[in-house]
C-alpha positions in Angstrom: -92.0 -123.6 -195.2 -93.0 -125.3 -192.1 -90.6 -125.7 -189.3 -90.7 -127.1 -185.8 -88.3 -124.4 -184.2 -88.6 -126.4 -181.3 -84.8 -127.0 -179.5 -84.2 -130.1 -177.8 -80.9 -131.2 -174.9 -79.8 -134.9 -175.1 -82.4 -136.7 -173.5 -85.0 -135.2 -174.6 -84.3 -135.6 -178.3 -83.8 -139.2 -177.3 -86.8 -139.5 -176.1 -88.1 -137.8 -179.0 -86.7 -139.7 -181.3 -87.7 -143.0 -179.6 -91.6 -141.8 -179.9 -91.4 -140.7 -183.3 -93.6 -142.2 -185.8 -91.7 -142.6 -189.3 -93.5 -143.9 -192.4 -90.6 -143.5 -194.9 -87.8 -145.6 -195.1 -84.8 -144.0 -193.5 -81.5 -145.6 -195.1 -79.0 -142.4 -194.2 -77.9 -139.9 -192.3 -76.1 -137.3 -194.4 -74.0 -134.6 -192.4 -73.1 -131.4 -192.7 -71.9 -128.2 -191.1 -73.2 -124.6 -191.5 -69.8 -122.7 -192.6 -70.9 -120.1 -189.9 -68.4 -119.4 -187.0 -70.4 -120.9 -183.2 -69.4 -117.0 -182.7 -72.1 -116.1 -184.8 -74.6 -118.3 -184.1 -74.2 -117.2 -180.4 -74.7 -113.8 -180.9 -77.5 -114.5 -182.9 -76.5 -113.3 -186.1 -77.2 -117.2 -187.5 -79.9 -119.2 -186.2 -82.5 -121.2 -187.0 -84.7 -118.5 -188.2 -82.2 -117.1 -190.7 -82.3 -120.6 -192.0 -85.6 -120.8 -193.0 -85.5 -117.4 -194.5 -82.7 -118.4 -197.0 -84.1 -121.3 -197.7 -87.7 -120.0 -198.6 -85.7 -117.3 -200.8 -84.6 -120.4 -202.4 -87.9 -121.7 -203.0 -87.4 -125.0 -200.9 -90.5 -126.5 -198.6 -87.8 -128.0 -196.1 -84.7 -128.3 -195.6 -82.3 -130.6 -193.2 -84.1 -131.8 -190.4 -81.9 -130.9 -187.6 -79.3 -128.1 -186.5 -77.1 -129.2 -183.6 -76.1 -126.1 -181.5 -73.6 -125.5 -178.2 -77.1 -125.2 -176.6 -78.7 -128.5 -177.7 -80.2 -129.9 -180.9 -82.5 -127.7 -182.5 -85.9 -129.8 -184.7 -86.2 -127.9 -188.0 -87.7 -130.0 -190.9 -89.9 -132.9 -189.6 -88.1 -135.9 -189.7 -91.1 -137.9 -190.7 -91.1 -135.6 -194.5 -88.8 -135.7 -197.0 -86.0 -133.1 -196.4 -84.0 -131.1 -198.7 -80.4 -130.2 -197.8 -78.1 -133.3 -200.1 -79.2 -133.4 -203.7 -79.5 -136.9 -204.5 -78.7 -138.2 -201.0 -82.2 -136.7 -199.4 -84.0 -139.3 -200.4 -84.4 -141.6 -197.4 -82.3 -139.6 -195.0 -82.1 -137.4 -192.6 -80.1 -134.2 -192.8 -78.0 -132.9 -189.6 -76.4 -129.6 -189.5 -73.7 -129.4 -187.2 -73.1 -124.9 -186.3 -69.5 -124.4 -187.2 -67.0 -124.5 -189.5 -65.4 -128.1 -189.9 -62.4 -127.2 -192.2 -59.7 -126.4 -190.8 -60.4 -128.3 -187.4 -62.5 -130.8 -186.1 -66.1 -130.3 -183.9 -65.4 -130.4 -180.1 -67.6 -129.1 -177.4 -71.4 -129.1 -177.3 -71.5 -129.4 -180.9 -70.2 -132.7 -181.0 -70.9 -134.0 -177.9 -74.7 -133.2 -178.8 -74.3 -134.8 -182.6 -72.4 -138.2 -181.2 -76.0 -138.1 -178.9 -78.0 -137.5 -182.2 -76.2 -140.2 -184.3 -76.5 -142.5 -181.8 -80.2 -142.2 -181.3 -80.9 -142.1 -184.9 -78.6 -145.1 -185.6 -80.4 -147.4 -182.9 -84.3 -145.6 -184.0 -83.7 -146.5 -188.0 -81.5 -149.9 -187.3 -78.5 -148.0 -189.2 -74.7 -148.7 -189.0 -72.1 -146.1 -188.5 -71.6 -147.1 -192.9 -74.9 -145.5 -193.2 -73.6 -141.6 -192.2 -72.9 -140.0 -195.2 -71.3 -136.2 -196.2 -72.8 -133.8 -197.9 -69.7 -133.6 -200.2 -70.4 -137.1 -201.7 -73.6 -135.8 -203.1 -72.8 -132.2 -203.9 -68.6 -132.3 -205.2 -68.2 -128.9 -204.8 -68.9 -128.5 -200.6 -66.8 -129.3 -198.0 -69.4 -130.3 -195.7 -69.5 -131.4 -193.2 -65.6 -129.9 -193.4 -62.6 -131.1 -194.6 -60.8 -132.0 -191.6 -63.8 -134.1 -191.1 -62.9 -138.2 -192.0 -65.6 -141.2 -192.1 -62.5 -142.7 -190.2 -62.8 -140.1 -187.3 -66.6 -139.3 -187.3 -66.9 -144.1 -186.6 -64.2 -144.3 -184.2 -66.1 -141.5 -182.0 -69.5 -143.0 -182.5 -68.3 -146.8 -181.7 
């Protein structure tokens, strides 16, 4: 499995983003959330890396195409390719992992302020609507993701 590993603040995924050549039609964003504590992830216990490990154990080429982190927004599967990460919702989208766990309380910090930047930017690149961000859980019945105290109600009133 390729990777870009590459991790990215505001702007510069922006500006990314903005640059990016996409051939394939992008007609979602689908969002989840890792189930691992931000605990975790800062002490390097998750990251990036252990990512691709479970997902090559899995047998998958790619996987989401981002990881959004307290320390910016991490580039993991190319979002030019096909990702895997929704079932039948990764066709034409592109998959966001949010660090945390989103069920008993909402995002806040870093996390979110960094995914409101990321939804924005890929809203405006892809011509999308705030309709076109999608859960995990409407692909895959059995996840919470991106976490149940998550709404569509909540995730559009913080993007508009």
């Amino acid at each position: 499995m390729r990777i870009i590993n590459k991790c990215l603040d505001k702007k510069e995924f922006r500006e990314y983003i903005l640059k990016k050549k996409v051939e394939r039609k992008i007609d979602k964003i689908v969002l989840h959330h890792t189930w691992d504590t931000i605990s975790q992830w800062k002490k390097g216990k998750i990251s990036v890396s252990y990512y691709k490990k479970m997902y090559e154990k899995k047998g998958w080429e790619s996987g989401p195409h981002l990881f959004v982190a307290p320390e910016g927004i991490w580039l993991f599967t190319d979002i030019a390719e096909q990702g895997r990460h929704a079932n039948a919702g990764n066709k034409g989208s592109i998959g966001i992992e949010m660090v945390g766990r989103y069920d008993e309380k909402l995002p806040s910090g870093k996390v979110w302020k960094n995914t409101k930047s990321v939804l924005k930017a890929l809203l405006k690149k892809f011509d999308l609507s705030v309709k076109d961000i999608h859960f995990h859980r409407e692909y895959n019945k059995s996840k919470s993701c991106p976490g149940r105290a998550i709404t569509k109600k909540w995730v559009r009133k913080e993007i508009c």
